[in-house]
Every structure is written in structure tokens, then in C-alpha cells.
C-alpha positions in Angstrom: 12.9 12.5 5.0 10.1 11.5 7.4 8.9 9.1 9.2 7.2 8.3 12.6 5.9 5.0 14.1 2.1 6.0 15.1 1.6 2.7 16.6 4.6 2.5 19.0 4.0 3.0 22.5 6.0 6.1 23.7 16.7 6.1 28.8 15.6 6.4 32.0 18.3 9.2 32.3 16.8 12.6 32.0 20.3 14.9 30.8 20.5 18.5 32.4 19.7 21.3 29.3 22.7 21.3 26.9 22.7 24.5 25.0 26.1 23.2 23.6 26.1 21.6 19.8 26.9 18.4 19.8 27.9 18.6 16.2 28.5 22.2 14.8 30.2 24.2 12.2 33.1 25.0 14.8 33.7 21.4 15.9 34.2 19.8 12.7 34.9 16.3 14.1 32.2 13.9 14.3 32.7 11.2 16.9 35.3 8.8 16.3 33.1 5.9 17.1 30.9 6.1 14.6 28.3 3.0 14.2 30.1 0.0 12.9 29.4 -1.6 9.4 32.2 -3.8 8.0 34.1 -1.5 5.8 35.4 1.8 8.4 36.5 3.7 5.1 33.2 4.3 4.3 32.4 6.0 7.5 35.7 8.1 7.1 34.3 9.3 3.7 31.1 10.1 4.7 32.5 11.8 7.9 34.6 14.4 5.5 31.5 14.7 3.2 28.8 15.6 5.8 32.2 18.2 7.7 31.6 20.1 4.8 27.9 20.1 4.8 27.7 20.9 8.1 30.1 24.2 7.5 28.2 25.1 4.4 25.5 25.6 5.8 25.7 26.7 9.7 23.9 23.7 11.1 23.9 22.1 14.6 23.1 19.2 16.5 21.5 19.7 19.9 20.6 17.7 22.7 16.6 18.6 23.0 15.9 21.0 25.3 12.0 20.3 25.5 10.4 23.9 26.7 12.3 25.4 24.2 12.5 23.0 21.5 9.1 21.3 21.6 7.0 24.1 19.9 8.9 24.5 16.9 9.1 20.0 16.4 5.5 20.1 16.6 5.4 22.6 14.1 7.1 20.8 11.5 5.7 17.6 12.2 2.5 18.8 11.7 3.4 20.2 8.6 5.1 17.1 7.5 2.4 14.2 9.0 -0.6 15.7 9.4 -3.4 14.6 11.2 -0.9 11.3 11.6 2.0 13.7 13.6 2.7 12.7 17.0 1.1 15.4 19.3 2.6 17.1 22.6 1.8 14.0 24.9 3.5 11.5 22.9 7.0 13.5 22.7 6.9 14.5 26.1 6.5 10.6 26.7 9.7 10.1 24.5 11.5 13.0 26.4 11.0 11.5 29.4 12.3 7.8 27.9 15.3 9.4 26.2 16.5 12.6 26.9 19.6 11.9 25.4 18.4 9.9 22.5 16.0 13.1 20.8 18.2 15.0 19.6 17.1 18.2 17.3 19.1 19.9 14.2 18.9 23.4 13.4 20.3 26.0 10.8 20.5 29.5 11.9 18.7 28.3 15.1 15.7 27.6 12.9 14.6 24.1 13.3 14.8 21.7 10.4 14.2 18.2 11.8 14.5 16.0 15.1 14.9 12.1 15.6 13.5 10.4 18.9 14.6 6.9 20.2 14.2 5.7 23.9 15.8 2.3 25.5 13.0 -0.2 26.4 12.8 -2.4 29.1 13.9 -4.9 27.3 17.3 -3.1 26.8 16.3 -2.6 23.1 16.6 1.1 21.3 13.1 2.0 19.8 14.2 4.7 17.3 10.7 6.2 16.8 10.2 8.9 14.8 12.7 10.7 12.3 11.9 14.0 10.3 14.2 16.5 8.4 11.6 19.6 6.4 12.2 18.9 2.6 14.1 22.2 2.3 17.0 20.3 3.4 17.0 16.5 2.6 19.4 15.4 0.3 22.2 16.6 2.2 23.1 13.3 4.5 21.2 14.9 7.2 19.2 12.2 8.2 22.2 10.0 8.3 23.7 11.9 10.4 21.1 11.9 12.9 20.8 8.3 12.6 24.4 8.1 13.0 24.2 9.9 16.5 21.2 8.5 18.1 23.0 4.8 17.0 26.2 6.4 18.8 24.6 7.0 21.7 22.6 3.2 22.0 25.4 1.2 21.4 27.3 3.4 24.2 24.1 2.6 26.8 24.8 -1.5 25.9 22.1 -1.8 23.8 22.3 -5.3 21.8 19.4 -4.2 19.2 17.9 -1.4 17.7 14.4 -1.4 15.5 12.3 0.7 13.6 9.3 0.8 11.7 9.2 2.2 8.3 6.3 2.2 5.5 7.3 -0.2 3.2 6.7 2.4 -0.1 9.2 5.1 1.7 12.3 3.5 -0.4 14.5 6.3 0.5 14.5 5.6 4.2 14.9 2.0 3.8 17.6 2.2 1.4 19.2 4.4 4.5 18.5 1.9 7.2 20.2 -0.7 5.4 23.3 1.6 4.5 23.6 1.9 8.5 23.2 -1.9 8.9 19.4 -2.7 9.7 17.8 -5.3 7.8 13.7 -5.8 7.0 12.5 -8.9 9.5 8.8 -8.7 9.7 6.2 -7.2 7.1 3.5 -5.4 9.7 0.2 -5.8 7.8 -2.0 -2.3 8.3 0.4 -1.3 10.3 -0.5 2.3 9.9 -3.4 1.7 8.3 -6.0 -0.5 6.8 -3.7 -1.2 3.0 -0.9 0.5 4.4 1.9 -2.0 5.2 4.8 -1.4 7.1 8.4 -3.3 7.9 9.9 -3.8 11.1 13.8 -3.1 10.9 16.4 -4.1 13.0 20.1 -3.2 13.4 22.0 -6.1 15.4 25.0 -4.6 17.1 27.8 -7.3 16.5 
């Protein structure tokens, strides 16, 4: 799954470099606190499910460390968005935003996707681009991601959370929703001229 907001203008807390998985094959237990919907059970079950996909396949969570990490994200989001992709400036923009909110998964220490989110001024998260290579979607991946940058918002007091998201790219809507966001605006050539997209928004209740 992939998607970035082009458009956005790219918290304040810059972390020290964190070698140290946040979520890894020998620390099976994803945070307790786990963003809220209404039913908790569901979050148990999908906490067991994505224990064992984690194991299966020797992945980890990390904390970005940029001069390491940044060659290999602009790798695959080149691959993945094209002349569309977010270059150096923009993520080092991010970075500097949200340490603690771009977080980077890997498998093997290979690279296999990223999300980026930042607090605004207006206390708001702006989760802002969201990318695991095709190789390894369908695994709850990009839930999981989701699931830890939301995490770490609502711990920094953040009321809101939004997104933007073409409105043809069903799959990550149909996630957004699962975690609680819901559709309030269509964006008309948002991305471009006949190319719509929705702004989404997660209300932290």
C-alpha cells in the first residue's frame, strides 16, 4: 500500500538515534494502548494475528534514523510514486517535524516501507505519506504502522489526526476507516487536474 499527500506542506522533538526495534520478532508484545475504536477485542485479535506475522517473517519497526535510513525510503518511493515521490527536501522537512512520528519497517534489515506524520501548529497530527513495496502488502503491515504512528499522537495530546487519500485507492480507505477515520471533504484535483482526493480524519474521543 501506498500513498503520499504531494500537496501537504512538510513534533518539534527531534529523538536521539534509536537502533532498538520498536516492534520486533523478539518482543512480541505490541503496545498495550493500542488506538481506540469501540470494540477492544478486535484490537486483541489483530494484536495476536500481526505477533505472528511479525515472527514469520523477521520484521522490525524502527524509529528513523535519517543518514542511515533516508537512502534506502527514497529508493522505494521512487520506485513506488514516481515522478510524484517525495524527494530528499521534503522528508528531511518531515524528519525535522517528527522524529518520532516516521518510523521505518524492515525485514532482514532490508527496507520494505516507512510512514511519516508530524504535529502541526495547530496540535493536529498530519499523517503524510504511507508506503509498504508490494512484496509485502497483505500482511497487516500497513496497519500496524498506522497503529504506531496513531500510538504515538494520541500520547503527544493530539485531539485530531487527517490524511489525504486518492479517492480510487479503496484499499487504504477501507483501512483508514477500520482504524476510525472517516471521509469529510472531497479535494477536487487534488493531486491532479481529474484526480480527486478525500480528506480523512480520525477524532480521538
Amino acid at each position: 500500500m501506498g500513498f503520499n499527500n504531494s500537496k501537504n506542506e512538510n513534533s518539534n522533538k527531534i529523538s536521539n538515534e534509536n537502533n532498538k526495534a520498536i516492534i520486533n520478532t523478539n518482543n512480541n508484545s505490541i503496545h498495550e494502548n493500542n488506538i481506540n475504536t469501540n470494540n477492544n477485542n478486535i484490537y486483541e485479535d489483530y494484536n495476536r494475528e500481526i505477533n505472528k506475522i511479525l515472527n514469520d517473517n523477521n520484521i522490525a519497526i524502527y524509529e528513523i534514523n535519517y543518514n542511515r535510513d533516508i537512502k534506502s525510503i527514497l529508493e522505494i518511493e521512487n520506485a513506488e510514486f514516481g515522478p510524484n515521490a517525495f524527494d530528499e527536501n521534503i522528508f528531511r522537512d518531515i524528519y525535522n517535524k517528527g522524529s518520532d512520528t516516521f518510523l521505518v519497517i524492515k525485514c532482514k534489515n532490508n527496507t520494505i516501507g516507512y510512514i511519516s506524520a508530524y504535529i502541526d501548529h495547530n496540535n493536529i497530527g498530519l499523517i503524510t505519506s504511507l508506503l509498504v513495496v508490494k512484496s509485502f502488502r497483505g500482511k497487516g503491515l500497513s496497519k500496524l504502522l498506522v497503529q504506531e504512528v496513531l500510538k504515538r499522537l494520541k500520547n503527544s495530546m493530539v485531539k485530531f489526526v487527517t490524511l489525504q487519500v486518492k479517492v480510487n485507492n479503496f484499499v487504504a480507505i477501507n483501512l483508514y476507516k477500520n482504524l476510525g477515520f472517516e471521509v469529510t471533504t472531497t479535494l477536487k484535483d487534488y493531486y491532479k487536474i481529474g484526480e480527486d482526493g478525500y480528506l480523512m480524519v480520525l477524532n480521538f474521543k
